[in-house]
N, C-alpha and C positions, 0 to 999 in steps of 0.2 A: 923598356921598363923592367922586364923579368933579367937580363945581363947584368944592370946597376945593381937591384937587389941583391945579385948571386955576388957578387962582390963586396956589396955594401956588408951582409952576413957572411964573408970566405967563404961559400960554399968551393967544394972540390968538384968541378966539373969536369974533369978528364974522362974522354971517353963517356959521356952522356949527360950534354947541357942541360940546365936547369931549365932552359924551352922547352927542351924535347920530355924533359919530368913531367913537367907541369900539365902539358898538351895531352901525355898523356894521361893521365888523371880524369883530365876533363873528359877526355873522350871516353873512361872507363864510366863516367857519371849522364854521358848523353847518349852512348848505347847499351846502357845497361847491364856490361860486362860484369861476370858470376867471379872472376878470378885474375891471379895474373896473367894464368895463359892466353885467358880471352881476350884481352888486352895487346898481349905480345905479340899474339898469333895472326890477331886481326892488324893490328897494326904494318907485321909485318909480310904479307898479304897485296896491303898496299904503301908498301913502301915509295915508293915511286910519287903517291898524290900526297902524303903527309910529309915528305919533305919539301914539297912546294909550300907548307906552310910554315915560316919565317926558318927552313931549312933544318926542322923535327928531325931527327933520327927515331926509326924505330929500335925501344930496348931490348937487350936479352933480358932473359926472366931473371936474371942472379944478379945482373947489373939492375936491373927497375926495385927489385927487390930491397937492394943494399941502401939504392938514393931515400925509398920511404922511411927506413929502419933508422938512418944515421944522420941523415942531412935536416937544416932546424926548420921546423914546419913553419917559424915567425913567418919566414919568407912567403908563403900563400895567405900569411895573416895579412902581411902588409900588403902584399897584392891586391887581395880584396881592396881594402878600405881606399889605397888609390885610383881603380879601376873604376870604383864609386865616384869619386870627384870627376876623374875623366871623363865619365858617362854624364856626368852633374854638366860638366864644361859643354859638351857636344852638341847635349838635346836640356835644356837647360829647365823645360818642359815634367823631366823624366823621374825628378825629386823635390818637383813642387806639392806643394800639401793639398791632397786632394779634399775637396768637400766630402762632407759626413755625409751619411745617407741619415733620415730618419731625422725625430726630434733634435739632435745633439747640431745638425746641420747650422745651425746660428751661431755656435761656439767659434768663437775666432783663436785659438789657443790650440799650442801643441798636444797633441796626446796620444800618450804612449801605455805598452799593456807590458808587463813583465813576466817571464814565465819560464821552464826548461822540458827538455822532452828528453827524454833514457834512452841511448843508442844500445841495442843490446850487442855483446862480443862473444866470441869464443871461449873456452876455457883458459885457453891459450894467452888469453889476455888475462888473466884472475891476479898475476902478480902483481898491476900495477893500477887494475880496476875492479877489483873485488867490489860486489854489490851485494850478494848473499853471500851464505855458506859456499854454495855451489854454483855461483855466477857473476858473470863478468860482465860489467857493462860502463859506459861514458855518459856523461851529461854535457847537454848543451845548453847553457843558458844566453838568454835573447831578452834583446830591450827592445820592442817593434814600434815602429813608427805605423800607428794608424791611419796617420792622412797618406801615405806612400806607401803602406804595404810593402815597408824596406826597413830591414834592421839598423838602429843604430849604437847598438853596443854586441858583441857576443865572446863569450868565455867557453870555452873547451876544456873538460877535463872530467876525472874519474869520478864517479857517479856514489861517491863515501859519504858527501857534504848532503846537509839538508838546503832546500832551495833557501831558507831564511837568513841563512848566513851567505847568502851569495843578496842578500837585500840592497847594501851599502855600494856595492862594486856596481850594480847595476843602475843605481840612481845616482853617481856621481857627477853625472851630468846635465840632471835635470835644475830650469832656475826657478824665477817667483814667475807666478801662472801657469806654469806647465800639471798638465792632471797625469795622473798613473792611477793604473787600475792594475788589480790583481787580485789572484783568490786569497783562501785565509791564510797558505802558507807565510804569506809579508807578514802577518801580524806580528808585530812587536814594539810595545810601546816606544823603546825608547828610538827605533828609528823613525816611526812616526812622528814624534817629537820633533826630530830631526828634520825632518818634510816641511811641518807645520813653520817652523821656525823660518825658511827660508823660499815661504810664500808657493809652495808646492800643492796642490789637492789631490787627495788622493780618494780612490772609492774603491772598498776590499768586500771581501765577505767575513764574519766577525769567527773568531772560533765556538765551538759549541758552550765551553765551558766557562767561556769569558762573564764577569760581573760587572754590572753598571749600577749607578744612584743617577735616577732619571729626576732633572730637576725643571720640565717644559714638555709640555706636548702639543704640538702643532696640526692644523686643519687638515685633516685628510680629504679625498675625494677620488670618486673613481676605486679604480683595481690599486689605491694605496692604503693599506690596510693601517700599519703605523706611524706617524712620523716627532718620532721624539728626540730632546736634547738630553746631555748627560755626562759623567764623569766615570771613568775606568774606577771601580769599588776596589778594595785592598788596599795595602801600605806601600807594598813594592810596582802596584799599577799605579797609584796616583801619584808617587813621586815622580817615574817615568813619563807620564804624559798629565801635565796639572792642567791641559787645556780642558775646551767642551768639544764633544763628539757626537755626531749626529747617526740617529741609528735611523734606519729606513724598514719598514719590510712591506713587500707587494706581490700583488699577481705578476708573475712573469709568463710568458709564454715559452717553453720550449720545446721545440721537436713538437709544436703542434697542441701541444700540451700546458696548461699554466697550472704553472708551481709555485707556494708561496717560500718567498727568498729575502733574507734579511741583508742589508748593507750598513757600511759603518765609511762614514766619511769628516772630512775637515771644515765641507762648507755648508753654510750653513743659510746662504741668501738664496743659491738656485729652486728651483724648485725638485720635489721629490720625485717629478718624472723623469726631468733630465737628469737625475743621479741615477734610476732604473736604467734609463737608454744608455748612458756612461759605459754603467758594468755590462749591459749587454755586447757594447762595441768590442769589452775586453774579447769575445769568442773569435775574434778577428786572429787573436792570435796561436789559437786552435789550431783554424785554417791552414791559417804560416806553414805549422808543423806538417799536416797532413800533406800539402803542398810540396814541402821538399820531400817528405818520406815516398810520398807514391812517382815523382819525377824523378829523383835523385838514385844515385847506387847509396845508401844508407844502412843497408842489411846483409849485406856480403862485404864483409871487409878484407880488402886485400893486403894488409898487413893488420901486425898480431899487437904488437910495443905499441907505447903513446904515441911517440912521433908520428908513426904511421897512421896511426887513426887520427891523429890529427891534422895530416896532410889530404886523408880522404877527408876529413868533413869541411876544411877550409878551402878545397878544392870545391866541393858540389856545391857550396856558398856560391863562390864564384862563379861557378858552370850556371846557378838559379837565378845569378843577378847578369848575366849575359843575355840568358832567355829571358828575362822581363825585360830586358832594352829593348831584342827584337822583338817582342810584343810591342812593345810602347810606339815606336819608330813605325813600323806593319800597320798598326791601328787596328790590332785584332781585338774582334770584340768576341770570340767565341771563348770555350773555356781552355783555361792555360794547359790543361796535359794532352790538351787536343793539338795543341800548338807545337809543346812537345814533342808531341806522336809524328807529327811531320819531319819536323828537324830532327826527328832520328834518321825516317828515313831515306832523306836525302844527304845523310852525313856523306856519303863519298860518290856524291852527283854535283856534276860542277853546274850549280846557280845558283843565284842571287836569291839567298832566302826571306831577303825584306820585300823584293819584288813577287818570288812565290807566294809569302803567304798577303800580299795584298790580292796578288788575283786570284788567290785559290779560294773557289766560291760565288765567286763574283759574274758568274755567267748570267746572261739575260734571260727571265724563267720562261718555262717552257710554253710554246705558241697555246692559245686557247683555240678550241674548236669553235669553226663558224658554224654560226644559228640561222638554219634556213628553214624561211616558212612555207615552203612544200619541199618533201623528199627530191633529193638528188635524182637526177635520171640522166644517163650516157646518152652522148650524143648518137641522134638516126634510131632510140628505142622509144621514141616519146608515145609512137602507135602505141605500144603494149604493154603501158606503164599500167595501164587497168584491168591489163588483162592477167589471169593467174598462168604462173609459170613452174614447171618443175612436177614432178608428183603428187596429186592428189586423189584422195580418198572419196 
């Protein structure tokens, strides 16, 4: 697969295949290597076991360096998204839509949560990713599949753009039924429009400053404090969305805590809790983030240029969608960095990590002590089991 690619895009592989890039990437994202040395060094280390795998070379640091800097990241773009279907083909299982937890669980309907998280960079990198005065950083935006807890859109790039202009790019593939959920940066009438039009629902959170002409108010009950119909108020809001918009507000719980929290949505037949449980689902894509930041190398980057950082984050994609197969495949039920944690470190132990991690754990629990209803006594002392023994006072 990765040879086609390097062709398909001309990469120049002379003197360090596009496997052996790739491979290593990955292994800088599964042992948590701080640089390129650590990468190199280790790599070359074990030379010997990483070219048993599809005949890896390991780089010099000037050659590993050059491939991130210059060679086109599309390449681990497109990997990804193949590798996905492959995985789709294999265990067919592995990108079926998993049932909701919670009230939303009856929805039969796609849903997906939209959102980006800020890679922070070097200064090194400020030509090409300025984010402040004095910083540098990347955006990653992500369309997540909530029933899979697997991406199905993501864009890479410098961190200048507000998330709301990255709105259109991320919903171009949603059809009629599918829900999105997102916080208030989506707000914009005339994409919402857009949604609206072509049978999309969507449930946000409203801006603060935003105006409505409430023309219905509906039965509340429970922890839902409002539930009104209505119309975006102004000339430039109503032209852009002339539909009705349904505002919601309720007790939410978070972090243990319930918060009152307002939502603004398209439909207008479900009810107000399953629009609260909806936008709750959206923290799923929280998650995501956290998920790749504490498993992944996401904070040491070993190159400075786009390319490069684009080839690390398209790479730890891929390295985090290998480790959910072998989750999936294992049937582990414990937590994923825990699962992680192992497959670090068995990286250069020759076994079958599907087989590891099904038995690791799986020992029979420990013997329970037998309950006897008189005191144990050694055979031949039974005489002087009554009798006191040892020093006494």
């Amino acid at each position: 697969m990765i040879p086609v690619l390097s062709r398909e895009f001309k990469i120049d592989t002379r003197g360090f295949s596009e496997t052996s890039h790739v491979l290593s990437l990955i292994y800088g994202h599964a042992s948590h290597a701080l640089s390129l040395n650590d990468i190199c060094d280790a790599l070359s280390v074990h030379e010997a076991e990483f070219l048993r795998v599809r005949g890896a070379s390991a780089p010099a640091r000037n050659t590993f360096s050059n491939a991130n800097r210059t060679r086109n990241p599309a390449v681990a773009e497109t990997l990804y998204w193949q590798m996905l279907t492959h995985l789709q083909t294999l265990s067919p299982g592995f990108t079926e839509y998993g049932k909701h937890k919670g009230f939303i669980s009856r929805l039969k309907r796609e849903i997906f949560a939209i959102d980006s998280t800020t890679l922070q960079l070097t200064l090194a990198s400020i030509d090409w990713a300025r984010h402040r005065r004095r910083k540098a950083a990347a955006k990653c935006h992500i369309r997540l599949n909530i029933g899979t807890f697997l991406p199905s859109f993501v864009a890479v790039e410098d961190a200048a753009h507000h998330d709301g202009t990255r709105a259109d790019m991320l919903c171009a593939g949603l059809g009629f039924g599918d829900v999105l959920l997102g916080d208030r940066a989506y707000v914009d009438f005339q994409f919402l429009a857009e949604l609206n039009t072509r049978g999309v629902f969507f449930v946000l959170r409203p801006k603060k400053n935003m105006v409505y002409t409430f023309v219905k108010s509906l039965p509340c009950k429970g922890k839902i404090l409002r539930d009104e119909l209505g119309r975006p108020d102004g000339q430039t809001s109503a032209m852009d969305y002339p539909g009705i918009l349904r505002m919601i507000t309720a007790l939410v719980e978070v972090d243990g805590v319930e918060r009152e929290m307002t939502f603004i949505t398209n439909n207008t037949v479900w009810s107000a809790r399953t629009i609260t449980e909806l936008y709750r689902a959206r923290w799923a894509i929280e998650s995501f983030f956290k998920e790749i930041k504490q498993t992944l190398q996401l904070r040491d980057f070993v190159g400075t240029n786009e390319k490069a950082v684009k080839w690390q984050v398209w790479t730890g994609l891929l390295t985090h969608l290998l480790l959910r197969f072998l989750r999936h495949v294992s049937r582990w039920t414990r937590s994923f960095s825990r699962c992680v944690g192992i497959v670090r470190c068995a990286l250069w132990v020759k076994v079958d990590l599907v087989e590891l991690l099904i038995r690791y754990g799986t020992a029979s629990p420990p013997h329970r002590p037998a309950v006897y209803a008189i005191e144990p006594i050694l055979p031949g002392f039974e005489a002087f089991s009554s009798s006191l023994m040892g020093q006494h006072g």
